[in-house]
C-alpha positions in Angstrom: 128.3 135.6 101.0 129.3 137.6 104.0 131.1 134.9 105.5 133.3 134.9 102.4 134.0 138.1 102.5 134.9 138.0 105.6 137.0 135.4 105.4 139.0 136.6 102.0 139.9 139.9 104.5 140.9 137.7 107.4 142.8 135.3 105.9 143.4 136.1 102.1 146.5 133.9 100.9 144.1 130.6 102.1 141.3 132.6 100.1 143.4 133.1 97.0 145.2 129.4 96.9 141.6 127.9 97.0 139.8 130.1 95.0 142.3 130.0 92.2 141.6 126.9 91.0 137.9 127.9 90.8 138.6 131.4 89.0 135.2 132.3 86.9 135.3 135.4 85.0 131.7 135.8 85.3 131.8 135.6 88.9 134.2 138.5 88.9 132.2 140.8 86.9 129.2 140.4 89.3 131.6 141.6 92.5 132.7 144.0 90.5 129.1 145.1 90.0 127.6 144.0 94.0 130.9 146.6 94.8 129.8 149.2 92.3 126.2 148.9 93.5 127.2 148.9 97.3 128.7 152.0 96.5 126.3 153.6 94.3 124.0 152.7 97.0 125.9 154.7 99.9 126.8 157.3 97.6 123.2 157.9 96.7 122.1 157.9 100.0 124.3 161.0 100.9 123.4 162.5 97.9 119.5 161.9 99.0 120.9 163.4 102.5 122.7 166.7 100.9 119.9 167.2 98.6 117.3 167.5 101.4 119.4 169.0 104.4 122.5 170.2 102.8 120.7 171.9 100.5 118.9 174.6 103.4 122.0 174.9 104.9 124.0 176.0 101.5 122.7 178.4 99.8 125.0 178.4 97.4 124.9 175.2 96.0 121.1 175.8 95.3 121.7 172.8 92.3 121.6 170.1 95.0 117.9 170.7 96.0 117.1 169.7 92.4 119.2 166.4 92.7 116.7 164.2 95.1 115.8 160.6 94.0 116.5 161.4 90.6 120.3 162.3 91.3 120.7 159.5 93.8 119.5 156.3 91.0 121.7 158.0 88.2 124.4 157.7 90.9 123.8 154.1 91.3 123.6 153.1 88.2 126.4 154.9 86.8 128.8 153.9 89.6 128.0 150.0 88.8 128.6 150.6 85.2 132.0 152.5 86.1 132.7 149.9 88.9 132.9 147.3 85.6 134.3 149.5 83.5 137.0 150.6 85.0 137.9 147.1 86.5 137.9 145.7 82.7 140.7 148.7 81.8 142.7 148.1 84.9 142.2 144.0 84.7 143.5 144.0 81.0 146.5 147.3 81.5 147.5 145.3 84.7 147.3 141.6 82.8 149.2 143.1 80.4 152.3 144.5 82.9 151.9 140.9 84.6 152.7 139.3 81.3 155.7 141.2 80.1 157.2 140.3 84.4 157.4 136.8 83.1 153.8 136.1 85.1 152.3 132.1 84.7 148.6 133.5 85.2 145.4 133.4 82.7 143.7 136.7 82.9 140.6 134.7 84.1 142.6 134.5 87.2 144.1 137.7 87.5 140.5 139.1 87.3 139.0 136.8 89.4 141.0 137.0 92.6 141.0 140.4 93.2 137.4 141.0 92.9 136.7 138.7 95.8 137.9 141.6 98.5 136.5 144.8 95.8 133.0 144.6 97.5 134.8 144.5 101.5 136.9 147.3 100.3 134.5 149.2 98.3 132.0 149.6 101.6 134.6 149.7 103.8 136.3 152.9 102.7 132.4 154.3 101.2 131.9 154.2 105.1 135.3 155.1 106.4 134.0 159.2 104.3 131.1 159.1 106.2 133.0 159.5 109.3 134.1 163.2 109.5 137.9 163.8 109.6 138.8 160.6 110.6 137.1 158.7 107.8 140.1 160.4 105.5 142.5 158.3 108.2 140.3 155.3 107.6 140.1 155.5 104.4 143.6 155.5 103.9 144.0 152.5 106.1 141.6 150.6 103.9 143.2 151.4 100.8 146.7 150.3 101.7 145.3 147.3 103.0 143.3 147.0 99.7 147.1 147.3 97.7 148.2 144.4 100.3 145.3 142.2 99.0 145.9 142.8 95.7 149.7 142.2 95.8 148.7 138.9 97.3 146.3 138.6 94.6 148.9 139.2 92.1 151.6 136.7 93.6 148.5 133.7 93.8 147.7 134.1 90.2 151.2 134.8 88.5 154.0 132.7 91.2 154.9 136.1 91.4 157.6 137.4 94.4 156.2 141.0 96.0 158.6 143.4 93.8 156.2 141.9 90.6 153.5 142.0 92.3 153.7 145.6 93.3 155.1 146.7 90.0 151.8 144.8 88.2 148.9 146.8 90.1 151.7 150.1 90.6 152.3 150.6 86.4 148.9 150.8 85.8 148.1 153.5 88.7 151.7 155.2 87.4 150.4 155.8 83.8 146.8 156.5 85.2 148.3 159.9 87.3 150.0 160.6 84.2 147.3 160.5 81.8 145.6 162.9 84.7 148.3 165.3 84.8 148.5 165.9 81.2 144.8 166.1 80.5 145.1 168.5 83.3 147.5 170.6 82.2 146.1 170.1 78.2 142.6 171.3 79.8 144.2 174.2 82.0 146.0 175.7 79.6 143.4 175.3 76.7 140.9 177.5 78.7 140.6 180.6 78.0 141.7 183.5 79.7 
């Protein structure tokens, strides 16, 4: 499984024009999980970290202490469910923008290649935070080169050029800011004073 990994970051058009053919829906829900549990995993081991250490050297973040093992599995579970989740909503809003650009792809497809790089990408830039101040740097490396893979992604499944590509992963991530910024402002200016 490593080796495939591997190979889908080294060489991901070749990945994509084989794996196509052999896109399995069910096979892309279980990266999406192996990512969300990879993840959850690193994630929980900092929070195990910050509970025991952090926690003496904050005192005021006392709350931390009280987060232990407990803290860390609730972290690992929930970040595999939201892992899925969220890649169902962005799979079928993203599907949907492909569709209206004219693209030739089932949605089988469309979910299937991209979740063969989620579980590289999803460790690499859970690692690249670990690091301090450069792991920001890092993790912005990995996630343009994540957008890269997922515009080639795109183009494999659809017969799409890059400007429909793009605009197929970009719409969604356009009307997810939005929605942020309103329920933001909504939330900010329902408080009360």
């Amino acid at each position: 499984m490593i080796d495939e990994y591997l190979e889908v970051m080294q060489k991901p058009r070749e990945v994509f024009a084989k794996k196509k053919k052999k896109a399995d829906f069910t096979e892309g829900l279980k990266q999406y999980a192996i990512a969300g549990a990879a993840t959850g995993a690193l994630a929980g081991i900092t929070i195990l970290f910050v509970s025991t250490a952090g926690s003496m050297m904050m005192n005021n973040l006392p709350f931390l202490a009280n987060l232990g093992a407990a803290g860390a599995a609730a972290v690992f579970a929930g970040l595999i469910v939201l892992q899925v989740a969220i890649s169902l909503a962005y799979g079928g809003i993203s599907y949907a923008v492909a569709k209206l650009l004219g693209g030739k792809g089932d949605f089988t497809t469309h979910y299937y290649l991209p979740a063969l790089f989620v579980v590289p990408v999803s460790v690499l830039s859970m690692a690249a935070n670990i690091v301090p101040f450069a792991g920001m740097f890092l993790g912005l490396l990995v996630g343009i080169y994540s957008l890269y893979l997922t515009t080639l992604a795109y183009r494999e499944a659809h017969g799409f050029d890059n400007l429909k590509a793009i605009t197929t992963w970009a719409v969604p991530w356009i009307m997810g800011i939005v929605v942020m910024i309103v329920a933001s402002a909504y939330f900010t200016l329902a408080m009360p004073v």
